[in-house]
N, C-alpha and C positions, 0 to 999 in steps of 0.2 A: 361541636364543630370547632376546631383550631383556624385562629385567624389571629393576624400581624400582630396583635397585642400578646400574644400568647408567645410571642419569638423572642427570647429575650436580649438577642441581636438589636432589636427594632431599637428600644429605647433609647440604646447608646447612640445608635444612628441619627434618630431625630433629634437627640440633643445636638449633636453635634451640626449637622448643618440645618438645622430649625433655621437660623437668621445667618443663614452663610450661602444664597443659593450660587454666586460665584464658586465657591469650594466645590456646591453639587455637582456644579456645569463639568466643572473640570475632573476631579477626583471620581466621583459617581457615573458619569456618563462620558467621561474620553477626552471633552469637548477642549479646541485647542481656540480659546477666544480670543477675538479681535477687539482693539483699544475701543470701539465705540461697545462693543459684545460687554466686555467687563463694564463699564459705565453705566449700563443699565444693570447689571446684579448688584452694583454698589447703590444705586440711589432709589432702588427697589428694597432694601433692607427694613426700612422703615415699617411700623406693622400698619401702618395708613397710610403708603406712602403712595403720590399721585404721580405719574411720569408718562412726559409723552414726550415721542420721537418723530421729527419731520425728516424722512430719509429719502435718500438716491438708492437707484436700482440696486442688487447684487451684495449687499452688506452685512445679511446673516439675520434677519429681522425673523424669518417665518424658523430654522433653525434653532435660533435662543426663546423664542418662546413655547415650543416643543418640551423644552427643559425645564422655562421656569414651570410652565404647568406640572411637569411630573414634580418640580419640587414644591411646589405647594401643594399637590395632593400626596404626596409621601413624607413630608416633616411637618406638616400640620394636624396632627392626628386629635389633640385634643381640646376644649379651649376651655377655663378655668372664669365667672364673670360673674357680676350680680348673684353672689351664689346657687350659682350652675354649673354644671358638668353637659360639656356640648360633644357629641362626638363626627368627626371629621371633619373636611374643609372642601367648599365648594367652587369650583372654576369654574367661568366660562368664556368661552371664545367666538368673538361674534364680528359681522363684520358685514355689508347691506350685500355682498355675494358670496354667504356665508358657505356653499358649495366649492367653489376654487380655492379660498382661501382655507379654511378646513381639509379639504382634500391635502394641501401643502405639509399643514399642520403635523394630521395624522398621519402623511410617510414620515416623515421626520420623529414622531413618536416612535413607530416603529421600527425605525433606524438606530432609536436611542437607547429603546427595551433591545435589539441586540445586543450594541455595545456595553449594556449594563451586564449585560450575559456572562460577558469576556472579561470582566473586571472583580473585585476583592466584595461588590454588593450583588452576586447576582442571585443570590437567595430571594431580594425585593421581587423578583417577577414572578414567583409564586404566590405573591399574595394582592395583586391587580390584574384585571382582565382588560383586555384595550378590544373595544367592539365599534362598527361603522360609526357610528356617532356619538358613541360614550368610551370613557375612561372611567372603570370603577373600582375602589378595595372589596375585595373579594367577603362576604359577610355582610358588608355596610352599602348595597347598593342605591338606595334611595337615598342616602344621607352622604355620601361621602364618594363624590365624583368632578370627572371633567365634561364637560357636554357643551354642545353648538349652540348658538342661537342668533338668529336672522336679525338684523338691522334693516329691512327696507324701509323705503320711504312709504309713508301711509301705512306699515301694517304694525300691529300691535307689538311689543317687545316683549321678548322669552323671560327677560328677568324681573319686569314687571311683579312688587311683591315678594321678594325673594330675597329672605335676610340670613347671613350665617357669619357666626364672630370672624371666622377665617373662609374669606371670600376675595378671591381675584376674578376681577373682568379683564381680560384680554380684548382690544378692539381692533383690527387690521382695517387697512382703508378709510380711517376715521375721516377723513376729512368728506367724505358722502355722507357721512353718518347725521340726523337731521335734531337740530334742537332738540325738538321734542324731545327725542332719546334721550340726547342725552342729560335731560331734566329727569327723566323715569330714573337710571342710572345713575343720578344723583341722590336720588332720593333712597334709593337701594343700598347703597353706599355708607351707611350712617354710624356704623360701629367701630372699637377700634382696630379691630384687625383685617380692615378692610382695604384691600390694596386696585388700582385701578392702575392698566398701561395699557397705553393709546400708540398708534402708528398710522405712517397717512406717506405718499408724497403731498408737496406742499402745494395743490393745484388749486387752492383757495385760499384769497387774503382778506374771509370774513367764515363766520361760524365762529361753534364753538372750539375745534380745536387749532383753528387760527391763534384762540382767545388764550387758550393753556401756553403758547411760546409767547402770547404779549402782555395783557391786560392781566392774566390770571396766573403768568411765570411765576419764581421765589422770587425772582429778580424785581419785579416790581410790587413785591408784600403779596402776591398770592398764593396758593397751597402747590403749585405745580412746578415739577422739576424739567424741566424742557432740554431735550438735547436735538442733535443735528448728527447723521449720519451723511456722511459722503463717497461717493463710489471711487473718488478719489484716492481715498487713505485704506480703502478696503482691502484686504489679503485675496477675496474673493472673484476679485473678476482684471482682469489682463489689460495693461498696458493698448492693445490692440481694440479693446473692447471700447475703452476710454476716447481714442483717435477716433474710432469709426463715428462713436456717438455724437463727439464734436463736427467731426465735418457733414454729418446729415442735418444737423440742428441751426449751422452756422455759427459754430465757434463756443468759445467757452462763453464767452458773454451773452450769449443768447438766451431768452427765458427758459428754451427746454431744454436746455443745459445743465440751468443753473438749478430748474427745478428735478432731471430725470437724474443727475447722476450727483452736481454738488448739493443738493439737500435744502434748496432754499426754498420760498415760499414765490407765486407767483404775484412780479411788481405789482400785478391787477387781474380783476377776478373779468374782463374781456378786454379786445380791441379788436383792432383793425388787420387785416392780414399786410395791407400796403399801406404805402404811401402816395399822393398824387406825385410829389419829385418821384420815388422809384419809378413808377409810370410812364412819368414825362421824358424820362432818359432813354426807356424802350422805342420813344419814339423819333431821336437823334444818335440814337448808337451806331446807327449804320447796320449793314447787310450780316449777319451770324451764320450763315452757311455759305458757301463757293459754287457759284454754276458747276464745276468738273466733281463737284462731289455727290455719290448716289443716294439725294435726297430725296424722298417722296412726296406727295399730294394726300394732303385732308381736306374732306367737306364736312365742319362741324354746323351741327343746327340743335339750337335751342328752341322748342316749340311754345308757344304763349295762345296763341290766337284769341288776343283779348281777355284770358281770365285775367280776372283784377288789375285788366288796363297792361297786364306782359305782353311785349315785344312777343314774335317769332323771327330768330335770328341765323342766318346763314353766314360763316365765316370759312373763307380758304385760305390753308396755311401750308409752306414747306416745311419739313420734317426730315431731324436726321437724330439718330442715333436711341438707346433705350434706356441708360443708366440714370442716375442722379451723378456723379461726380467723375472727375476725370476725364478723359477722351472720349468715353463712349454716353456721356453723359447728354441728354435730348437739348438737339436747338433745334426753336422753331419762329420762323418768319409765318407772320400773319401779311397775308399779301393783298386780300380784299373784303371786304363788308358788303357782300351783294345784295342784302336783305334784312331790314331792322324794322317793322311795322306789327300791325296791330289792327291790321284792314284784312288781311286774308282769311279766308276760310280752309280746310285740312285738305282739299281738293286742289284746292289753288294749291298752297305751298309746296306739298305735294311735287304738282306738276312741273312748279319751279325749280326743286331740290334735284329733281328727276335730268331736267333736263339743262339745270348747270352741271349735275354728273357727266355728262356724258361731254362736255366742253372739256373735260380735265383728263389728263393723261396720268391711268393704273391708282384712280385715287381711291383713297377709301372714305365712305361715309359714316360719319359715329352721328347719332340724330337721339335726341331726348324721348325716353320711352313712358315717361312719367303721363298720367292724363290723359290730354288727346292727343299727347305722340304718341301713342298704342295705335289709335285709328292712324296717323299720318303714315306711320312705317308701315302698314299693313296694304296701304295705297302703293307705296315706295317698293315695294317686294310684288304685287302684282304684276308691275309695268318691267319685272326681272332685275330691277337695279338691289343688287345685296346691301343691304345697313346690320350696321355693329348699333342695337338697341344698348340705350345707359338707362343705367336704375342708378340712380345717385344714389338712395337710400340702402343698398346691399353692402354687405362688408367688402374688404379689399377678398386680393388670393393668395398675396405672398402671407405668409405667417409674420414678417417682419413689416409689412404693412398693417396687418390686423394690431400690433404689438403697438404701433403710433398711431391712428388714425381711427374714427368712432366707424368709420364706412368710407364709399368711393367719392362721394363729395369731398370730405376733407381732403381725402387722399390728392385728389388732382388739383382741386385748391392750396395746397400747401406746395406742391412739388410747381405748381405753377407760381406761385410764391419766390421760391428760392433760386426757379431759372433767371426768374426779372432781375430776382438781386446778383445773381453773377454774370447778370450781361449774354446771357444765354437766348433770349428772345427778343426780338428784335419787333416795332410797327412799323413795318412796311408800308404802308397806307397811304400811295401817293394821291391826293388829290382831295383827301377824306373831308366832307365835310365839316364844319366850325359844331355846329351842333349835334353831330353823332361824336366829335374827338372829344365835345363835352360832356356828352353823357358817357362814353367810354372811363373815359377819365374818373368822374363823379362814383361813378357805378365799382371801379376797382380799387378807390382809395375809401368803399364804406361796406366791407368784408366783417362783420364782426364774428370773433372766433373767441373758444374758453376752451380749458383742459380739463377733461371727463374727470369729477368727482367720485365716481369708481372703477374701478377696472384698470388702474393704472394711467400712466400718463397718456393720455392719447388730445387728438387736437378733434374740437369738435365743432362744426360751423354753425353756426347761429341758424334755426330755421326759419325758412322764409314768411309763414304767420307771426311770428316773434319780431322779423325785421319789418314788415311792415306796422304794428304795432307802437314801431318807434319811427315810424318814420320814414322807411329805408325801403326804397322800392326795389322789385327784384332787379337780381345784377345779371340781367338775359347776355348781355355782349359777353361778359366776363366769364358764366355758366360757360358756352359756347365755347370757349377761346379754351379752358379748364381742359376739355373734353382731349386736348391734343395731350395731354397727361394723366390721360388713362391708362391702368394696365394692357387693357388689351385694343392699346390705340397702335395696331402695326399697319406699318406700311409697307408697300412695294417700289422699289425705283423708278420714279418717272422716265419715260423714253423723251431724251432733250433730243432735238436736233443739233449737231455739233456745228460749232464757229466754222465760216466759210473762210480759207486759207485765203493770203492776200493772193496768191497765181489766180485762185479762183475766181476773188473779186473782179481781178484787173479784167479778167474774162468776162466776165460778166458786165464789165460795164462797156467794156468794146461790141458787145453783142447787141446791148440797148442802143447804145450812139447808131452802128449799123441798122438796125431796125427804124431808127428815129429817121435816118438819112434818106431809105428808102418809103418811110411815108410821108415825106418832105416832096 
């Protein structure tokens, strides 16, 4: 059988970019790199060399490692040690959703074995096979390949045991990726031609690959060459892409900002969604939509009925518009809290929800489906009144909500977030009790939220067994109030009555006086 060693092409080849995989990217495979792109073939050179990348969106990460893989299984062919002859070099590429991420990978491979096609090497693709989960030299399939392996959390790792002089791990998503691993992967790690490169957004300011940019950097005497990608400086993604991200996020200085596009690390691994001041201003800002404008009616309700001491809570708010920014971006006035206890039963509330419906002109009802809101709306839809059921725990619909958000909690939590902060929601609440405005209060300034450790940046709300574990009883008002910033929280224009012109008034009150006169 004739195989790669047999070409006498080959040899010149591997000498020539053995420790050049920059020259590969480019010369070899087309590849037209970006200033962060080059920085990691350069600091990858090393034959142990350790590098990791905290990066923002769109900057070429799943691409350049498509390459550096084929360049360490195509110019690593032999390795010379302890008087040994070793033949091939082993990659792997792993990552705790090793499916999406691989999936990226291997079009990219794909992409690249064309381009090699088209170019001065493309004799090299006759002698590797690229197959759903492996990259192998044709002859040397057990010994000399690229292949997947799974990082979740809890389950055993693929490279566990697995030593080869010329061995790259590739890690995407590292920042999910869990100690333990990567103690395995250290340990695997041990020879000298063993190269490891790590990539993550920076949605955690603890772990281990927190530790590779601080504690375990070159910068402060450890083995780790730490860069920073920014979607900023990228070739890759549009001026318009940049704008839009900032103004959903709240600015460049915003944590998802700093973390989805400039490459930083988050200030803190949770907090707060509010503030009690943000809060306290919703409820002095004055009126956010206009009587003449075709605002609609919500009846939001969060159901409790006493589990672990939750509220069931009934909130009516005016409603205008559907976007996030701009004009057409949602205000909503909360106009009354008709219902906040923990005494009713699913019959009662029920009958209450029911029959504050029908008080309110073309409103719609969104009511909590979780629990024993399954029995409440089931009540609520009997007596003919239509309810919009919420599953908090479901993903969003738009793709660009699935893209930020872990599910429709976050999602309505965060967009209810961001109206406060531009003055978009207003509390109406005249009259409001001292002790509902403080638990309202209390309840919206103790939101705690983190960014999902894999799958990209997304916002993820603290679960409510977790918050009360610290302390943090559920946030039924705020749940409720959330609900008006749902996807599919639509409304219909309430029927106003129109202002009675001053001829009408005047008429009107000549007609009282006259009545008054005659039952005088």
């Amino acid at each position: 059988m004739t195989t790669i060693f047999h070409d006498q092409r080959f040899w010149a080849f591997a000498e020539t970019y053995h420790a050049d995989p920059l020259g590969f990217c480019v010369s070899v495979c087309g590849l037209l790199p970006s200033q962060d792109q080059e920085a990691v073939c350069w600091a990858l050179i090393p034959s142990n060399a350790k590098v990791s990348i905290v990066s923002g969106t769109g900057t070429g990460k799943t691409a350049l490692f498509a390459r550096l893989a084929l360049w360490h299984l195509l110019c690593h062919p032999v390795a010379y040690y302890d008087d040994k002859v070793e033949i091939g070099s082993n990659t792997y590429i792993g990552a705790p959703r090793i499916k999406q991420v691989a999936d990226g990978v291997w079009k990219e491979i794909a992409d690249t074995r064309l381009a090699i096609a088209e170019g001065p090497y493309a004799w090299l693709n006759g002698y590797y096979q690229l197959d759903n989960e492996r990259v192998t030299v044709k002859g040397f399939e057990k010994t000399w390949f690229i292949r997947q392996v799974a990082l979740q959390q809890g389950a055993a790792i693929g490279v566990a045991g697995k030593h080869r002089y010329w061995q790259l791990i590739i890690i995407d998503e590292a920042a999910g990726v869990s100690d333990e691993h990567f103690d395995v992967i250290d340990g695997t790690q041990t020879q000298g031609g063993n190269r490891t490169l790590l990539a993550s957004q920076g949605v955690r300011n603890s772990g281990r690959f927190f530790d590779t940019h601080h504690g375990l950097c070159l910068a402060n005497g450890g083995a780790w060459a730490s860069l920073r990608f920014s979607s900023e400086r990228s070739p890759f993604v549009s001026q318009q892409w940049l704008h839009d991200r900032a103004e959903e996020s709240g600015g460049r200085q915003s944590s998802e900002y700093r973390i989805r596009a400039l490459g930083h690390f988050a200030d803190h691994s949770g907090s707060n969604l509010l503030t009690r001041a943000e809060l306290e201003r919703a409820f002095t800002c004055g009126p956010v939509i206009r009587e003449d404008e075709p605002y609609g009616l919500l009846l939001l309700a969060d159901i409790g009925m006493g589990e672990y001491r939750d509220d069931s809570v009934a909130v009516v708010a005016k409603v205008i518009g559907y976007g996030d920014h701009g004009l057409q971006a949602r205000r909503v006035e909360y106009t009354a809290i008709p219902y906040c206890t923990n005494s009713k039963d699913e019959i009662t509330f029920a009958g209450d929800l029911v029959n504050l419906y029908r008080t309110l002109s073309n409103p719609t009802l969104l009511a909590d489906n979780g629990g024993i809101g399954g029995t409440v709306n089931k009540l609520i839809e009997a007596s003919g009144v239509p309810v919009v059921k919420v599953n908090w725990g479901q993903p969003c619909f738009k793709i660009e909500y699935q893209n930020r958000f872990y599910n429709r909690r976050a999602c309505a939590m965060v967009r209810f977030r961001d109206a406060v902060r531009d003055g978009r929601v207003a509390f109406g609440l005249e009259g409001i009790e001292p002790r509902l405005k403080a638990k309202l209060l209390l309840q919206g300034s103790r939101l705690p939220y983190h960014f999902a450790e894999v799958g990209g940046l997304r916002y993820v709300m603290q679960k409510k067994h977790d918050m009360r574990k610290n302390g943090i009883s559920s946030p039924d008002i705020i749940d409720a109030m959330a609900f008006a910033f749902l996807e599919d929280a639509v409304y219909r224009p309430a029927q106003k009555v129109p202002p009675m012109s001053a001829e009408w008034a005047k008429k009107k009150a000549e007609v009282v006086a006259m009545f008054a006169d005659l039952v005088g």
